[in-house]
C-alpha positions as CSV (number, residue, x, y, z in Angstrom):
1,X,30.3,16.1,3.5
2,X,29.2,12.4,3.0
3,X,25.8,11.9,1.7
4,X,23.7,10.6,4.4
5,X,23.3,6.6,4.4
6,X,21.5,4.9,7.1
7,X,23.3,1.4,7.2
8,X,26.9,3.2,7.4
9,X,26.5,6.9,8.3
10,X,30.1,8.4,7.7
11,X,29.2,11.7,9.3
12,X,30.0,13.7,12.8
13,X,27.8,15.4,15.2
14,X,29.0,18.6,13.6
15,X,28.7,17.3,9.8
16,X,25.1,16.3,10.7
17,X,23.8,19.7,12.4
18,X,25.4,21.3,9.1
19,X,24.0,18.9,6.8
20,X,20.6,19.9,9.6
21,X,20.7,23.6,9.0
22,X,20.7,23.2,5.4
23,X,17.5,21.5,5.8
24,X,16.1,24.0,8.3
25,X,16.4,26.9,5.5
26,X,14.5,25.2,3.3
27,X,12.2,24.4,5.3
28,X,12.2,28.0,6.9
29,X,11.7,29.3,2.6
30,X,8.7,26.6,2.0
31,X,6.9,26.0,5.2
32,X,5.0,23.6,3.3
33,X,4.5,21.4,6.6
34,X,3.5,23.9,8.8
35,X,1.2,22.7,11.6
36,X,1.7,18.9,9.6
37,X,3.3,17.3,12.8
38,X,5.0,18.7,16.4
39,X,8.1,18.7,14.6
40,X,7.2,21.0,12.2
41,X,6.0,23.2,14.5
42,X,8.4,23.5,16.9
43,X,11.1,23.5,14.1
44,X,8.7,26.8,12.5
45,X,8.5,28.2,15.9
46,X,12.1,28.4,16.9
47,X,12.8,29.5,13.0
48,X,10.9,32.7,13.8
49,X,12.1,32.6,17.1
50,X,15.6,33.1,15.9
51,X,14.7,35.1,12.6
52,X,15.5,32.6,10.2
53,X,19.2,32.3,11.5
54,X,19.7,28.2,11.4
55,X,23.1,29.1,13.4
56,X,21.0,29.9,16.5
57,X,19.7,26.5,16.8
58,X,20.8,24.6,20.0
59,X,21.4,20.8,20.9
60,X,18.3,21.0,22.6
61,X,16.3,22.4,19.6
62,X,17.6,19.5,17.7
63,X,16.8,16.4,20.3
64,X,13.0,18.4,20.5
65,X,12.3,18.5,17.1
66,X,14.1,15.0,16.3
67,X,11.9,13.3,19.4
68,X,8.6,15.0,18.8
69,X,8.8,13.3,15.4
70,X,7.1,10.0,15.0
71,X,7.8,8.6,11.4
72,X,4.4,9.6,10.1
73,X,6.4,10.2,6.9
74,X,3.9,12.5,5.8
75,X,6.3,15.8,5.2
76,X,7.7,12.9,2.7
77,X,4.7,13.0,0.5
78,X,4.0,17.6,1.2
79,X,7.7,17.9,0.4
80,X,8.8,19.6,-3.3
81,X,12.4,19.0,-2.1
82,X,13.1,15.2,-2.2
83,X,14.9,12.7,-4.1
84,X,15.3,13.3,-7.2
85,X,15.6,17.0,-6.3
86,X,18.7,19.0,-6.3
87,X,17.9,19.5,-2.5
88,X,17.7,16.0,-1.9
89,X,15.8,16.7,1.0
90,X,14.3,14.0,3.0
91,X,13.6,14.9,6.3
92,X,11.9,11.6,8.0
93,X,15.5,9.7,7.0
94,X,17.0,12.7,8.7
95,X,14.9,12.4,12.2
96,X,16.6,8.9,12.2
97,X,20.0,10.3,11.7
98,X,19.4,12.1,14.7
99,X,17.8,9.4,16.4
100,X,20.8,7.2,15.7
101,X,22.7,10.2,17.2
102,X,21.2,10.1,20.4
103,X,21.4,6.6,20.8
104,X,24.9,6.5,20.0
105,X,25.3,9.8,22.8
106,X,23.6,7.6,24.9
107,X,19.9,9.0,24.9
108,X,18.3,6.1,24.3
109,X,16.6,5.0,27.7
110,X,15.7,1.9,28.8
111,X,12.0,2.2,28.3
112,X,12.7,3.1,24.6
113,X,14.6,0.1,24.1
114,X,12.1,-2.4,25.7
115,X,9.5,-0.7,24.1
116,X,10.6,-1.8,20.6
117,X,10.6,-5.7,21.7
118,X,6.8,-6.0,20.1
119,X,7.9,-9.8,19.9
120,X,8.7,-10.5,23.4
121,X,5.8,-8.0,24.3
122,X,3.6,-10.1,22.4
123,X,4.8,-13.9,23.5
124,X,4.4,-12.4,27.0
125,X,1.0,-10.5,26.6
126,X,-0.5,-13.5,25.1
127,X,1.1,-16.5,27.5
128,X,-0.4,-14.1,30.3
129,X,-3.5,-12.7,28.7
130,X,-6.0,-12.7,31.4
131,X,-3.4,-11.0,33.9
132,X,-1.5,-8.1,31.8
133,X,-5.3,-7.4,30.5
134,X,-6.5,-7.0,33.9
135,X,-3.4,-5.1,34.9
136,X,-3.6,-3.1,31.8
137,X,-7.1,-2.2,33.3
138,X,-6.5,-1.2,36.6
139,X,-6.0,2.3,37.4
140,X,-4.0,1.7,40.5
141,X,-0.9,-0.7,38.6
142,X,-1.3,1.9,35.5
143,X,-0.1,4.7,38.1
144,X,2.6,2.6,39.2
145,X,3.9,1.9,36.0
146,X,3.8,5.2,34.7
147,X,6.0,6.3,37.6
148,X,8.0,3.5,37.0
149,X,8.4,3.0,33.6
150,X,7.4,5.8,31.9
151,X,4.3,4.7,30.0
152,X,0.8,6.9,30.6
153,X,-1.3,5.6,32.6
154,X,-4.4,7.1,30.5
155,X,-2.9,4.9,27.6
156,X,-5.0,2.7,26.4
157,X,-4.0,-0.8,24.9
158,X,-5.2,-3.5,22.4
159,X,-6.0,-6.7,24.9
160,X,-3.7,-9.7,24.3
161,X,-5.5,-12.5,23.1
162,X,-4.8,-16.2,24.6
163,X,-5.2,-17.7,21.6
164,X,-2.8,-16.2,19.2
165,X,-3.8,-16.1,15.2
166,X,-0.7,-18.3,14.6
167,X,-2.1,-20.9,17.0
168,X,-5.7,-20.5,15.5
169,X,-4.3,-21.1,11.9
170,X,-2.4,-24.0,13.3
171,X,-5.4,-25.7,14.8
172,X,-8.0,-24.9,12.6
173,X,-9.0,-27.3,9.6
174,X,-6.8,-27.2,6.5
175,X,-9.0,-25.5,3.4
176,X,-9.7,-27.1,0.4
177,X,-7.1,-26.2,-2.3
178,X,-9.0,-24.1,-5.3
179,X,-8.8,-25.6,-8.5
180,X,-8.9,-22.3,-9.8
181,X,-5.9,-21.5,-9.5
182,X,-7.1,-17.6,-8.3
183,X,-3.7,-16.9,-6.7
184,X,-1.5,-17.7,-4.1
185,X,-0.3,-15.8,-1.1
186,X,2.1,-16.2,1.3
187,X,0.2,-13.9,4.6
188,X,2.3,-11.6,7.5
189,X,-0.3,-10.7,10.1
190,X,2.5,-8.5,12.0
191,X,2.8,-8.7,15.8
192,X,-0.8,-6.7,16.3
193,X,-2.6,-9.4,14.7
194,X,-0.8,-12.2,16.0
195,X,-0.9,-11.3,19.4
196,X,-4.2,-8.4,20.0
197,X,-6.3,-8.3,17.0
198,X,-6.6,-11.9,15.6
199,X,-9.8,-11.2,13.9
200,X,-8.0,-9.2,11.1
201,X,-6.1,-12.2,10.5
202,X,-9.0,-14.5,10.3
203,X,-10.9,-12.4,8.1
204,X,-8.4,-12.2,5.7
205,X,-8.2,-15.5,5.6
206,X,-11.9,-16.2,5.2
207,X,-12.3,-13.6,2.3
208,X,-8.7,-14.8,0.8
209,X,-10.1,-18.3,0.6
210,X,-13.6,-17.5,-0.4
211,X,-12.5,-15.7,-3.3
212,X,-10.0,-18.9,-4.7
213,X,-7.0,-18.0,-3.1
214,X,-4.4,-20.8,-1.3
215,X,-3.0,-19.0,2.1
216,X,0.0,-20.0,3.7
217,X,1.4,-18.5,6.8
218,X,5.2,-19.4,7.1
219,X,6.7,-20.3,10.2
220,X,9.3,-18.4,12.3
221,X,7.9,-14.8,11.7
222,X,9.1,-11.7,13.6
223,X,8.5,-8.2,13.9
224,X,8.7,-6.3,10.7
225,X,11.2,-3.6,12.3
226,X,9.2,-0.3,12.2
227,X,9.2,-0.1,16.0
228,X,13.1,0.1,15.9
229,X,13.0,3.6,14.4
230,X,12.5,4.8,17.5
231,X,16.1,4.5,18.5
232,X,17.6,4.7,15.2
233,X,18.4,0.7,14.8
234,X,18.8,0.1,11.3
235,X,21.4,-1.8,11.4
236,X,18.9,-4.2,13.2
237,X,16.2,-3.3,10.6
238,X,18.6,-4.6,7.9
239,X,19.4,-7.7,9.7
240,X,15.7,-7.8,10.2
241,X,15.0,-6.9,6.5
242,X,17.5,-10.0,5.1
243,X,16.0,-12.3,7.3
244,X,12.4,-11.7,6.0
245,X,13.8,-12.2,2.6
246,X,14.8,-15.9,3.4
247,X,12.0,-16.7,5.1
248,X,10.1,-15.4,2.4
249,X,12.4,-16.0,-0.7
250,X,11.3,-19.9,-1.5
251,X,7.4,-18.8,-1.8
252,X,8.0,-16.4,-3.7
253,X,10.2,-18.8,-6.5
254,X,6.7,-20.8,-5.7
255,X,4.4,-18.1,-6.8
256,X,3.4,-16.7,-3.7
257,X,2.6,-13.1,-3.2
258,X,3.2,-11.5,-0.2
259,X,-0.2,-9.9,1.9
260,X,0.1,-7.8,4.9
261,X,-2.8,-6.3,6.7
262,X,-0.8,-3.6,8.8
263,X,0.2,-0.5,6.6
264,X,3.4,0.0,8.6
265,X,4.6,-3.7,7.9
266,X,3.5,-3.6,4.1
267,X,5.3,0.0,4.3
268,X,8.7,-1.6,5.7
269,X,8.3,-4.7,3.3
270,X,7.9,-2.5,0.2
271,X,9.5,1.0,1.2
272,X,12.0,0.4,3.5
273,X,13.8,-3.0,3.1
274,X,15.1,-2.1,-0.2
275,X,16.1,1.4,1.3
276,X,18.1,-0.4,3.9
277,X,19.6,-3.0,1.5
278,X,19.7,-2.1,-1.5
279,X,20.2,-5.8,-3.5
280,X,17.8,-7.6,-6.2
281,X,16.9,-9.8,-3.6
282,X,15.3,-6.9,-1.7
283,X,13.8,-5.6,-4.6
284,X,12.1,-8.4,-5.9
285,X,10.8,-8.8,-2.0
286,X,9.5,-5.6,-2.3
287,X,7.6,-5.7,-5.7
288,X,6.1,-9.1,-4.5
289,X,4.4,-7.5,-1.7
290,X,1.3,-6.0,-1.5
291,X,-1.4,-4.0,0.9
292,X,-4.4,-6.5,2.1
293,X,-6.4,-4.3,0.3
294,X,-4.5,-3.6,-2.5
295,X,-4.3,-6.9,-3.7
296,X,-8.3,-7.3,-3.3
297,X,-8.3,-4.7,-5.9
298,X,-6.1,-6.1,-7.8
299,X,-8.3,-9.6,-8.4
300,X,-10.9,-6.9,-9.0
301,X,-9.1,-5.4,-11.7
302,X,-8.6,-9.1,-12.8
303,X,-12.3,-10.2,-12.6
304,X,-11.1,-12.7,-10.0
305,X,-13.1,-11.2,-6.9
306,X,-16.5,-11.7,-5.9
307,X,-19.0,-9.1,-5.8
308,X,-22.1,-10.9,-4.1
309,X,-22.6,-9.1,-1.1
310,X,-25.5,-9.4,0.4
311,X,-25.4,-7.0,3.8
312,X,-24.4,-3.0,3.0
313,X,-22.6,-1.6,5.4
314,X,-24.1,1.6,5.3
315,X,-22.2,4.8,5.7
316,X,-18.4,4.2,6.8
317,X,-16.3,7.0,7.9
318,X,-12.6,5.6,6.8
319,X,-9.2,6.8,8.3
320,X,-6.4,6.6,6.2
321,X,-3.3,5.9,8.1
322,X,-0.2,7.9,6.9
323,X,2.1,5.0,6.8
324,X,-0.4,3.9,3.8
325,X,-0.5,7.0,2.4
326,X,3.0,6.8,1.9
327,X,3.1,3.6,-0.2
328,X,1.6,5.7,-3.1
329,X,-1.4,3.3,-3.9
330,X,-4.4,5.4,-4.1
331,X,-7.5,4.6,-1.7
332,X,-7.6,0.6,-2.2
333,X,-9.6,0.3,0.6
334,X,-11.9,3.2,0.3
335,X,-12.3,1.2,-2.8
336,X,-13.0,-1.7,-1.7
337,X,-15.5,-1.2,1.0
338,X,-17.5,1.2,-1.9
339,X,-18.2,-2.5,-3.7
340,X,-19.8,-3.5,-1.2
341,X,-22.5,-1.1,-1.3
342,X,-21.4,1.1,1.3
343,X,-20.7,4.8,1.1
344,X,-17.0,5.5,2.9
345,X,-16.5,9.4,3.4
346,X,-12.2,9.5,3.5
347,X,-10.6,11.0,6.2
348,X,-6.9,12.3,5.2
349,X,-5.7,13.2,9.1
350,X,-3.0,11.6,11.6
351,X,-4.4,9.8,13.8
352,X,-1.5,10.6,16.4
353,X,-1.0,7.2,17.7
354,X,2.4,6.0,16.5
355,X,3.3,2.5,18.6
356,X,5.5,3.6,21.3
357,X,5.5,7.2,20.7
358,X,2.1,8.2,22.0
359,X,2.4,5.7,25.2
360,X,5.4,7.5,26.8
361,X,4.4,9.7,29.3
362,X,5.7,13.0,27.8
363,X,3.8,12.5,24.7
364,X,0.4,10.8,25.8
365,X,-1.5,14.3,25.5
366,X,0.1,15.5,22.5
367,X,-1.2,12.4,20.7
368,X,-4.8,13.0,21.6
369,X,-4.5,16.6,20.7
370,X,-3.2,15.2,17.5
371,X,-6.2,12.7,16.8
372,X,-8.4,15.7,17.5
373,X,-8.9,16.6,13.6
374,X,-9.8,13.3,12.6
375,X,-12.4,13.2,15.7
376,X,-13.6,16.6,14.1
377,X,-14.4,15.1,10.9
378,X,-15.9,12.0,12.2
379,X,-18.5,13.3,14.8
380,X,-19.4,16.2,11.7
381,X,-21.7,13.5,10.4
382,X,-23.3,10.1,11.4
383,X,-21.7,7.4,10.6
384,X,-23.0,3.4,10.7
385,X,-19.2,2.3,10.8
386,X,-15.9,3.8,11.2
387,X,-12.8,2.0,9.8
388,X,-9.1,1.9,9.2
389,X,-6.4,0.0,8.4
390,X,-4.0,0.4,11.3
391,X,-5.5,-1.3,14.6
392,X,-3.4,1.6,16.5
393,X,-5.2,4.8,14.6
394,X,-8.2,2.4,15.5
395,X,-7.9,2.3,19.2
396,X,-6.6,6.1,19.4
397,X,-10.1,7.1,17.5
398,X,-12.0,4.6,19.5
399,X,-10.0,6.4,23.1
400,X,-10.9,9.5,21.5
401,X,-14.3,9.1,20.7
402,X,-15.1,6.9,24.1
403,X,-16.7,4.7,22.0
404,X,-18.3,1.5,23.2
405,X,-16.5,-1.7,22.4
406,X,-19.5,-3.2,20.5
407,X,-19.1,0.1,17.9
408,X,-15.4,0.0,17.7
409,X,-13.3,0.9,14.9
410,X,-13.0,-1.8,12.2
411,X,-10.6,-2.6,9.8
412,X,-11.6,-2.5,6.3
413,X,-11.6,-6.1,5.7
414,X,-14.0,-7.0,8.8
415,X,-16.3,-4.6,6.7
416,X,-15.9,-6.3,3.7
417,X,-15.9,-10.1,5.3
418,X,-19.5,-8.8,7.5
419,X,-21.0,-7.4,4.1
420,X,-20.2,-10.8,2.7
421,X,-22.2,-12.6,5.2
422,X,-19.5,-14.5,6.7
423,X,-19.5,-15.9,10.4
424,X,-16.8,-13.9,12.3
């Protein structure tokens, strides 16, 4: 049987439920993952459902388990199995063979596919702002386009902004270069901070630039990709993945590091693209990229960051998304918000959101039962703050918690820009 590769897959339905059931009875002789994700459970389940026999599974068992998954990748990081392993067991690369499968069969719906378009979706939110946030409000039009398009109604949604962060940087003044020659980066916001959540972007740049660094944000970005794993498109993740590389390539030759704010970008930047092509061109993409936080600890470890900060925060209850989890970096930002004075209790639990996944009707409530054990651990205690990294986890604790807009959930570098004093 041909080793699974995502760019060229070489195998048959039949070579890939083979090359499936393998999986399954490791999976049924660890159980390492059980209760981890709605995968995991339904693929435990139907396990002891058909006493361990992988033959019993059926095509439908397969499109549950391979649909209930959202590339959380956390069974990655639980898993004894993978890469370099004899078992060579990686089961999130596997849910995209399957969804690759189903697209190819023709499962792929129409909703799926215009749900990956976070570009257009974005242009369109923001040239319309006022109107898709009022639409995006009202009960009634949500109805309709649940029946319609397939998206909950109860789904709540970042508001699109009018004024985009790309037009912002565009119009605002042009900072004085440091002589200090601190660093320079070469910033992707991502579509959520282009288009919904501009403040992350500007507070990056206000604490980039207050600490010495020169900030450039290249023209002609796009969507990082992640959103296409939904329907198995890697081939237009690679296409994707090549062109980031040349946009890129010449700040990079200039010094530049890369900084992304959004764990699933910096994920797709660092993890994936050098997955899906595997050149030195990708590579070196990939080890010039870093976490927003990340590289703030970095200048720390450097003695290049400022440490004046004159508000505490207080008590910060911190969500680590998964998709940061998975880049193997430690707790950057836990790290980061604890120079500041503050004192961040770390919550390790899914927030369930996922993009697309948790807006599609048939998921919605799975989602919130999902964000449930994070909710848990944040209303155990008090907290001043709560915070993460991804803006969606943010608004699925924030629909979770019905918490009022002015106590919404943060990201960690609107803590650490408030506890410097600066003007948002």
């Amino acid at each position: 049987m041909p080793k699974f590769d995502l760019i060229t897959p070489g195998w048959t339905r039949s070579q890939l439920e083979i090359e499936t059931r393998r999986i399954f009875d490791i999976c049924d002789g660890c159980r390492r993952c059980f209760n981890l994700c709605p995968s995991f459970n339904t693929l435990i389940d139907r396990i002891d459902e058909y006493e361990s026999d992988s033959t019993k599974f059926a095509p439908q068992d397969f499109t549950q388990i391979e649909q209930e998954c959202y590339y959380c990748k956390l069974c990655f990081n639980h898993c004894p199995y993978t890469p370099p392993h004899q078992y060579d067991l990686d089961f999130p690369r596997l849910m995209v063979a399957w969804k690759q499968q189903r697209a190819a069969e023709g499962g792929a719906t129409w909703r799926d596919k215009l749900l990956i378009q976070t570009d257009l979706i974005g242009k369109l939110g923001s040239l319309t702002a006022p109107l898709t946030n009022w639409v995006l409000r009202a009960p009634w039009l949500r109805s309709l386009i649940e029946r319609t398009v397939g998206v909950h109604k109860d789904r709540q949604v970042l508001p699109f902004q009018s004024r985009t962060f790309t037009q912002w940087w565009d119009q605002r003044k042009p900072a004085a270069l440091s002589s200090t020659g601190n660093g320079k980066v070469a910033f992707f916001p991502g579509c959520l901070v282009t288009y919904q959540v501009t403040d992350i972007g500007k507070a990056t740049v206000q604490i980039l630039e207050k600490n010495g660094i020169e900030v450039v944000v290249p023209q002609g970005q796009q969507c990082c990709g992640m959103p296409r794993f939904d329907v198995g498109d890697t081939e237009g993740m690679a296409r994707i993945a090549e062109s980031q590389y040349q946009l890129f390539a010449p700040y990079i030759e200039q010094g530049y590091d890369i900084v992304i704010p959004a764990p699933s970008c910096s994920l797709m930047f660092k993890r994936e693209y050098p997955y899906l092509k595997s050149t030195p061109a990708m590579k070196q993409l990939s080890e010039r990229t870093f976490d927003l936080c990340e590289y703030l600890m970095r200048l720390k470890r450097e003695n290049r960051l400022s440490l004046e900060f004159p508000a505490n925060p207080g008590r910060v209850a911190y969500q680590i998304p998964c998709h940061l989890r998975d880049q193997n970096i430690g707790f950057k930002s836990k790290e980061l918000m604890e120079l500041t004075g503050a004192t961040v209790h770390l919550i390790e639990k899914c927030s369930g959101h996922d993009g697309a996944w948790s807006a599609k009707t048939e998921f919605f409530d799975l989602s919130m039962k999902i964000a449930k054990k994070a909710v848990r651990e944040i209303q155990d205690e008090s907290f001043d703050i709560l915070a993460s990294d991804c803006p969606l986890s943010a608004l699925q604790l924030d629909q979770a918690l019905q918490t009022e807009p002015a106590r919404s959930t943060l990201h960690p570098i609107q803590v650490v820009r408030n506890a410097y004093g600066l003007t948002p």
